[in-house]
C-alpha positions in Angstrom: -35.1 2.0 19.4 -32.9 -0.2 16.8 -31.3 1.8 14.2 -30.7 0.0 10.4 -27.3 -2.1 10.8 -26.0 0.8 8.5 -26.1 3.2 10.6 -24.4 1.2 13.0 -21.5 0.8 10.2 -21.6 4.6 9.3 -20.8 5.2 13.3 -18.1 2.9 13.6 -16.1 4.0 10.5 -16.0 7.3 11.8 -14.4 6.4 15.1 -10.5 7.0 15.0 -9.5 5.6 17.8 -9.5 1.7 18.8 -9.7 2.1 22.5 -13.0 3.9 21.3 -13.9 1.1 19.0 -13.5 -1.2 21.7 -15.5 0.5 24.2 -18.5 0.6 21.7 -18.3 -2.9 21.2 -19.4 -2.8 24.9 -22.7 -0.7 24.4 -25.1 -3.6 22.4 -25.0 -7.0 20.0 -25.6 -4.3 17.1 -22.7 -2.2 17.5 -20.7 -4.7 18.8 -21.2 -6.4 15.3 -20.2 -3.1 13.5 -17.5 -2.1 15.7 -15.4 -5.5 15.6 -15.9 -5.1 12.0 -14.0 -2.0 12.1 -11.3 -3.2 14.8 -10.3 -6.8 12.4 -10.5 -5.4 9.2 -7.3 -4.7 9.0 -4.3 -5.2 11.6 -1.1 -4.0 12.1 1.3 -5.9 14.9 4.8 -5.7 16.1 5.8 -6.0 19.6 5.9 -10.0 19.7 4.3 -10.7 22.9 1.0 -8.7 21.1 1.5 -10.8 18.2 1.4 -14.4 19.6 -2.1 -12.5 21.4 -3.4 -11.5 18.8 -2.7 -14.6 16.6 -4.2 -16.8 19.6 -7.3 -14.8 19.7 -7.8 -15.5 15.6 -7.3 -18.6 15.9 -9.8 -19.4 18.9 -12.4 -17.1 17.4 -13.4 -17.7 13.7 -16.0 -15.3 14.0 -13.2 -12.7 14.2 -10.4 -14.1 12.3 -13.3 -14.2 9.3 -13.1 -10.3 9.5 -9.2 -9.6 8.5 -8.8 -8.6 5.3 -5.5 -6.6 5.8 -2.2 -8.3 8.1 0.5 -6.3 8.4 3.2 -8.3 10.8 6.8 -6.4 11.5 9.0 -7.6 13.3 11.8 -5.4 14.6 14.6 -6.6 17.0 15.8 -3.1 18.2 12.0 -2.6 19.1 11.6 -5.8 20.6 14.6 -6.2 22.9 17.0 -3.8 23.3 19.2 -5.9 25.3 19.7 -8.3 22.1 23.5 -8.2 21.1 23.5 -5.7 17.6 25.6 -8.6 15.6 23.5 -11.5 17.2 20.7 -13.3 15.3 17.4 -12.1 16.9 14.7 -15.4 17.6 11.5 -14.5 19.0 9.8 -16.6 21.3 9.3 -20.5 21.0 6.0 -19.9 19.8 5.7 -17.0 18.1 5.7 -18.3 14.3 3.4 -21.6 15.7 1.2 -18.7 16.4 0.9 -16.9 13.2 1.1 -19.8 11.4 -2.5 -20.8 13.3 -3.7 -17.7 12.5 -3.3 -17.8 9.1 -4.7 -20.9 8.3 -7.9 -19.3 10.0 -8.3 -15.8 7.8 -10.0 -17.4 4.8 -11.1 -13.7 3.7 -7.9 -12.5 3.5 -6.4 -10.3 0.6 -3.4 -8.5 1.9 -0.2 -9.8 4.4 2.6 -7.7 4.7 5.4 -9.8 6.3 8.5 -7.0 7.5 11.4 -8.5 9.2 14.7 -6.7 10.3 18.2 -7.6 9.9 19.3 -10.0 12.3 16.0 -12.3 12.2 16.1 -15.1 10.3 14.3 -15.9 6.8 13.2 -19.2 6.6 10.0 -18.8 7.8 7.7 -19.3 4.7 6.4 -22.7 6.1 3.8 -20.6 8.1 2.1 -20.1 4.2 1.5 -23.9 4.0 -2.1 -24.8 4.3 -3.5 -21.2 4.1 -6.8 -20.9 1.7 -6.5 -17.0 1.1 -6.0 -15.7 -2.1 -4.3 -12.1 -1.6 -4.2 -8.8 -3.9 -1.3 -7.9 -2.2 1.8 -10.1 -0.7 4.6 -8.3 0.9 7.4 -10.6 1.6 10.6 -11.0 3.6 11.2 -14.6 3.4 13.3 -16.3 2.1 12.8 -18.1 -1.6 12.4 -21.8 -0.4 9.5 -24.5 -1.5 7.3 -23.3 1.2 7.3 -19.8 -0.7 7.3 -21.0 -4.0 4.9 -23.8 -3.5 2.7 -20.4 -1.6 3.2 -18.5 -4.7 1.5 -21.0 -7.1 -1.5 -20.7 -5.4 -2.1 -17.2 -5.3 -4.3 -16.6 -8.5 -5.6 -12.7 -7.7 -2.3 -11.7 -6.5 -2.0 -8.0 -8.4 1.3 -6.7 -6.2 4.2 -8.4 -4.8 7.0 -7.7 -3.4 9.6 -10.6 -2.6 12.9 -9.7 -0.5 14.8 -12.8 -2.1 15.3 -15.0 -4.9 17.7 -17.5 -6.0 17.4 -19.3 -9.1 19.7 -21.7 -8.7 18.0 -23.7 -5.6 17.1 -27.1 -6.2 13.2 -25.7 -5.7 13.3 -23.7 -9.3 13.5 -26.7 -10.9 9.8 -28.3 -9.0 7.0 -28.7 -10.5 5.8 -25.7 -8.9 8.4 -23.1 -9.5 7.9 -24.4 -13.8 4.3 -23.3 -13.3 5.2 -19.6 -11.6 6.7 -19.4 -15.2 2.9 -20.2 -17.3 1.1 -16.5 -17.2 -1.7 -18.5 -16.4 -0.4 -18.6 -12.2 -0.6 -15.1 -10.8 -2.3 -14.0 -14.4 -3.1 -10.8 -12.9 0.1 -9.0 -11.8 0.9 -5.4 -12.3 3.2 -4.6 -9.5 6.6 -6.5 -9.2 8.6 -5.2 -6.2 11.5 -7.8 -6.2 15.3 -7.6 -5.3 16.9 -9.4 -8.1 16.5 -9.1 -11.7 16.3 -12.4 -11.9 13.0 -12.7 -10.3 12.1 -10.2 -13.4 12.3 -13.3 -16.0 10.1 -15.3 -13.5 7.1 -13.0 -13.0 7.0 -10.6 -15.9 6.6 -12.7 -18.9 3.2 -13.1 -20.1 1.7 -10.9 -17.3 0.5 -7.5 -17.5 3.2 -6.4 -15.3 3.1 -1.9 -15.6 5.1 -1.0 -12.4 8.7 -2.8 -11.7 11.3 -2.1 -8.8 14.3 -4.1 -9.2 18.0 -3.9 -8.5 21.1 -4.7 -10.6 23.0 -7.8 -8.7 26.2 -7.4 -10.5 28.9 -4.7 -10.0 31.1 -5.2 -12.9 30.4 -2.9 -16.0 30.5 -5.2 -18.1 28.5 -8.0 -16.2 25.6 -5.2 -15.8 25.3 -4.5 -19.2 24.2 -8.3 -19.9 22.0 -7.9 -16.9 20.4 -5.1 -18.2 19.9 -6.4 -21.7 18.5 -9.6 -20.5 15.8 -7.3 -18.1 14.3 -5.4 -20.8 13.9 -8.1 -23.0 12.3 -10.1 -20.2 9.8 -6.6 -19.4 9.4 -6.2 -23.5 7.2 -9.6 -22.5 4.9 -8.3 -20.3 1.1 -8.0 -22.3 0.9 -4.1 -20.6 3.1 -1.0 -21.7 5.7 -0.7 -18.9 4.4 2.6 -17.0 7.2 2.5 -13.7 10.8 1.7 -13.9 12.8 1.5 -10.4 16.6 0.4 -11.3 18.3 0.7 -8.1 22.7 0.0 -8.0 25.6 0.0 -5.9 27.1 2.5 -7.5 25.2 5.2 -9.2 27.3 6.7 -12.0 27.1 9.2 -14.8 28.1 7.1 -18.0 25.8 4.1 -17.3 23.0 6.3 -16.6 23.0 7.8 -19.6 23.2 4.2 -21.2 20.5 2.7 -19.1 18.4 5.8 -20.5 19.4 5.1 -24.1 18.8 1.5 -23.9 15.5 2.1 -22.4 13.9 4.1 -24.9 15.3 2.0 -27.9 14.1 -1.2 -26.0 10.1 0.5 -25.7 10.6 3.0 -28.7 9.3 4.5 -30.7 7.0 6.4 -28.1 8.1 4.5 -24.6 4.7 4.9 -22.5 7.0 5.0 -19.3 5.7 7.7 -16.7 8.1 7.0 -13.6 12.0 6.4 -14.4 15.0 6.4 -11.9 16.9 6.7 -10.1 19.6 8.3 -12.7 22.6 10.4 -12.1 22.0 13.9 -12.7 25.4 15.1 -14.9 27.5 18.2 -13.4 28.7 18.3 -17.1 27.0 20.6 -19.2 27.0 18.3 -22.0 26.7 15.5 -20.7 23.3 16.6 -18.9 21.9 17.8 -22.2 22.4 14.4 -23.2 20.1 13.2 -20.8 17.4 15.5 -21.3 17.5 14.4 -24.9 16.4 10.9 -24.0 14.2 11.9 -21.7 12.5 14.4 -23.9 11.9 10.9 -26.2 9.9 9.7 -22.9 6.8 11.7 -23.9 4.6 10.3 -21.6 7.2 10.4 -18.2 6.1 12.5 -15.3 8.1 11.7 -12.5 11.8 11.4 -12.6 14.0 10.2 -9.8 17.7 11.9 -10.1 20.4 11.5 -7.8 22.4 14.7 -7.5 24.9 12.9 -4.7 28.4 14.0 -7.0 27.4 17.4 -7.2 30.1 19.6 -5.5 29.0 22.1 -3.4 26.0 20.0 -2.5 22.6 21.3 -4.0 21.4 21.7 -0.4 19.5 24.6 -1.1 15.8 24.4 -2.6 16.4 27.1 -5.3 19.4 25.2 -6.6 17.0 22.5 -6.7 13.9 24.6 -8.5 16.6 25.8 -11.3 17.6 22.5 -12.2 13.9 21.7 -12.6 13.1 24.5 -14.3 16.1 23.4 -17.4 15.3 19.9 -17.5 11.4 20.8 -18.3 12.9 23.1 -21.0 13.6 19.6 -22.2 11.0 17.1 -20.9 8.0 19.6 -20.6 5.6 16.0 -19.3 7.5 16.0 -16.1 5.4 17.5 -13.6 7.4 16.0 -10.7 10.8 15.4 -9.8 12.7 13.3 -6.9 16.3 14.8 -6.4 18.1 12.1 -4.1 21.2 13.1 -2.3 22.9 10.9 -0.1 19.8 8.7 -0.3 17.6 11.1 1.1 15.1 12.4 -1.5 13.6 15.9 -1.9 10.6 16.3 -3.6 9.5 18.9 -6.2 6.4 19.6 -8.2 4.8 21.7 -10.9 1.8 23.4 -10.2 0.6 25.7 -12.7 4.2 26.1 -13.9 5.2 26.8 -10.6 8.0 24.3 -8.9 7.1 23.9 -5.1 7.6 21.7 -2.8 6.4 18.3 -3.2 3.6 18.1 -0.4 2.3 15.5 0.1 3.6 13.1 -2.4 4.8 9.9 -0.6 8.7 9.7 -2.7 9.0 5.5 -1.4 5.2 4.9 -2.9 4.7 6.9 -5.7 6.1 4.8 -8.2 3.1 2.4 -7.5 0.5 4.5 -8.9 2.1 6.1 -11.5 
């Protein structure tokens, strides 16, 4: 007896395992239909022999390749050879980029590629973009910023998060026709996520967009040269058609008084009532005073509800979770929005959260992600 293709759908969604999946496929034309459904929807590779399989498959069956609407390809060289040399660039085989490349050009329905390569394997790899007829929601990116990226980019109309590993404005490409037009709102018209290394990159995508989440990093180390940096970033965010909701400003060297001054300039940039809900990561002050200080601004944050504070200069270490829970407990004396907070110490964050007026561990609250959905 033939069962509605639904059914056939509802079965193979609620199989976990892909050796399971795969066995199915196995049992009729119906199920086999449902089931690949299931195993190419979205894909998640590593280990390079598997890849330059996998890729070969897509590429030899269009029927299949028309089913990936997720990619996720990493490529590790501690996981791929452990007898590469730790200092030594890491090249996978002849044919591996050849390969995904192919495999590309075939997944037409495609609408998010996450691209993650280690240190120690080369960048200059956008070229497999070329010739792709995809249009993502989401692009994560290793690459480095080149034509073949940039010429990618332009293309890429319903792109809504991106992250980009590199930029360099100075390249002759910048100055191409098709870097100009990454500048017009009308390219990428959609974007609300900007996960990008340089502030540079800021001035590039923001602008014209309705850009709400941002993760950047300062690229100078001078006081003085960070100061323009900074200026120059929230005027270039004060141009983005939504309210800024999620602020990542990552540095070298984290300190006290230009935390405080990031803060100030912050809510005079977005004042008078910032609609920022996610701000960090800022130095928590030992200094009495000095930590009242930044309460104040963020109590002028009125709609903030996570905070990321790094608490790395306290002496002894605020190891201890009701160390952790007091300081919590004054700054929402202050800030009574925030509902959670990211302590970072040593760059490993610990996560609290208000329940009820009740600060508890953070659960299941994801401290690298939640920014994004602020």
């Amino acid at each position: 007896m033939e069962l509605p293709q639904e059914m056939y759908s509802l079965i193979a969604r609620h199989i976990e395992r892909r050796a399971d999946l795969c066995t199915l496929c196995l049992v009729s034309k119906r199920f086999r239909t449902a089931t690949e459904r299931e195993l190419y929807r979205s894909l998640d590779v590593s280990e390079p022999s598997a890849t330059i399989m996998l890729c070969n498959l897509l590429s030899e069956k269009p029927r299949l390749s028309q089913l990936v609407v997720a990619f996720t390809i990493s490529l590790n060289e501690e996981e791929s050879y452990n007898n590469s040399q730790a200092h030594d660039l890491f090249f996978p085989p002849s044919d591996y980029w050849t390969s995904v490349s192919r495999a590309l050009q075939r997944t037409m329905h495609l609408r998010s590629l996450r691209v993650h390569l280690s240190r120690g394997i080369p960048l200059k790899y956008a070229w497999i973009l070329n010739n792709c007829s995809f249009r993502l929601h989401t692009f994560h990116c290793d690459f480095s910023w080149d034509a073949h990226l940039v010429s990618f980019l332009s293309t890429q109309h319903l792109l809504t998060e991106l992250h980009i590993s590199d930029f360099n404005e100075d390249i002759p490409e910048n100055l191409s026709i098709n870097a100009s037009s990454l500048r017009q709102a009308r390219t990428i018209p959609n974007l609300s996520v900007l996960d990008c290394t340089f502030t540079g990159a800021v001035g590039i995508f923001v602008p014209g967009r309705p850009v709400t989440h941002v993760k950047t990093c300062f690229s100078s180390s001078s006081l003085e040269a960070k100061r323009v940096e900074l200026a120059l970033l929230l005027a270039n965010l004060r141009l983005s058609t939504q309210p800024l909701h999620s602020l990542i400003l990552a540095d070298e060297s984290y300190t006290t008084a230009f935390s405080l001054e990031l803060l100030s300039s912050l809510v005079k940039a977005f004042g008078p009532i910032p609609r920022l809900r996610f701000v960090g990561p800022l130095v928590l002050p030992v200094d009495g005073r000095e930590r009242l200080k930044l309460y104040g601004h963020l109590a002028h944050l009125r709609e903030l509800r996570i905070a990321e504070l790094d608490v790395s200069q306290w002496e002894p270490p605020l190891a201890s979770f009701l160390a952790l829970r007091a300081l919590a407990r004054e700054l929402h004396l202050y800030a009574p929005s925030v509902s959670t907070l990211l302590f970072v110490r040593d760059l490993e964050p610990t996560v609290l959260r208000a329940v009820g007026g009740i600060w508890s561990a953070g659960g299941d609250i994801m401290a690298d992600t939640v920014w994004r959905t602020v």
